[in-house]
C-alpha positions in Angstrom: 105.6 129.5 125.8 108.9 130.4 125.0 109.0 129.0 121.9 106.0 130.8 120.9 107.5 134.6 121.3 107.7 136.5 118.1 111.4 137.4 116.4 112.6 141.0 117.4 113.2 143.3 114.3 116.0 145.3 113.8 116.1 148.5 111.0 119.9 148.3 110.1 121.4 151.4 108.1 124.8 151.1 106.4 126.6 152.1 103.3 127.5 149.0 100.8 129.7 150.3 98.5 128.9 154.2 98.6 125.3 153.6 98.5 122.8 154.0 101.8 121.4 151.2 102.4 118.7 149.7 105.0 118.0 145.8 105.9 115.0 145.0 108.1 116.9 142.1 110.6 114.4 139.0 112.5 116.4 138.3 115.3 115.5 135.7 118.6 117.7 137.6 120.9 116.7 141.7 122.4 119.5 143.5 121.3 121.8 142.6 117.8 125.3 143.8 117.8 127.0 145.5 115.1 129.3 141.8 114.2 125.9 140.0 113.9 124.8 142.8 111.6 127.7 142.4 109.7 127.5 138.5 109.5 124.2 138.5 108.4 124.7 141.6 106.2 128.0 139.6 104.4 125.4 136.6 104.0 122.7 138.9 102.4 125.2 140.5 100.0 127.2 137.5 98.9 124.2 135.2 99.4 125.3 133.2 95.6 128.6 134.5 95.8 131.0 131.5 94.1 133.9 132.0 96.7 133.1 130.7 99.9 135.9 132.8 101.0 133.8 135.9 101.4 131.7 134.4 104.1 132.6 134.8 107.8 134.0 132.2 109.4 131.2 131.0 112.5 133.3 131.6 115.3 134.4 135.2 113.9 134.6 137.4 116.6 132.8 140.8 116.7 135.8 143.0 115.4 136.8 140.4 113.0 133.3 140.4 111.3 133.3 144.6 111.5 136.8 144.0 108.9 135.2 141.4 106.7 132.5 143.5 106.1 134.5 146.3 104.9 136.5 144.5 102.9 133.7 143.6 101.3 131.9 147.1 101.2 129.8 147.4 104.0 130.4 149.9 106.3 128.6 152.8 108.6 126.6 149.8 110.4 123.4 151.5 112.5 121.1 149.3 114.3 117.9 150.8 115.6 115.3 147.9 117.2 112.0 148.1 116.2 109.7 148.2 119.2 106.4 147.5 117.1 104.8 147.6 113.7 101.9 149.0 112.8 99.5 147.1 110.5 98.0 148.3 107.8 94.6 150.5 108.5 95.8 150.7 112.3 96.9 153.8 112.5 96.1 155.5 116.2 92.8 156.9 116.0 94.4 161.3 116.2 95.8 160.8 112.9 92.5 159.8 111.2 90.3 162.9 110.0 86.7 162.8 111.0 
């Protein structure tokens, strides 16, 4: 059954390069700390990117992922987790109008 459970979602905020930005994040795990952010923000970013150099190393460490992404441009990094979604047409029943 475990196997079965739905991804957690995480709304991330953050700046890359001056500009707001926000990145909806599927994670396994309850909670996603700012490094994993970062990792997976880096990967996002520099997805095609030709140098290999810009993405983290796999056993990167939280504070050494926080500098890569700022050296890269991302910076600011919020995490807020998602605790449901509504789907379309299933809005709770006080905000319809008669």
């Amino acid at each position: 059954m475990l196997g079965n459970r739905p991804p957690h979602k995480f709304e991330v905020n953050y700046i890359f390069q001056n500009d707001p930005r926000a990145q909806i994040i599927e994670a396994d795990e309850e909670s996603l700390s700012q490094g994993e952010a970062a990792r997976r923000l880096i990967e996002h970013h520099n997805a095609d990117a030709e140098n290999s150099l810009v993405m983290p190393d796999a056993q990167a460490d939280e504070t050494e992922l926080l500098r890569q992404a700022e050296v890269v441009g991302i910076t600011d990094i919020r995490i807020t987790r998602l605790v449901h979604e509504h789907e379309p047409g299933t809005t709770p029943g006080h905000y319809q109008q008669p």
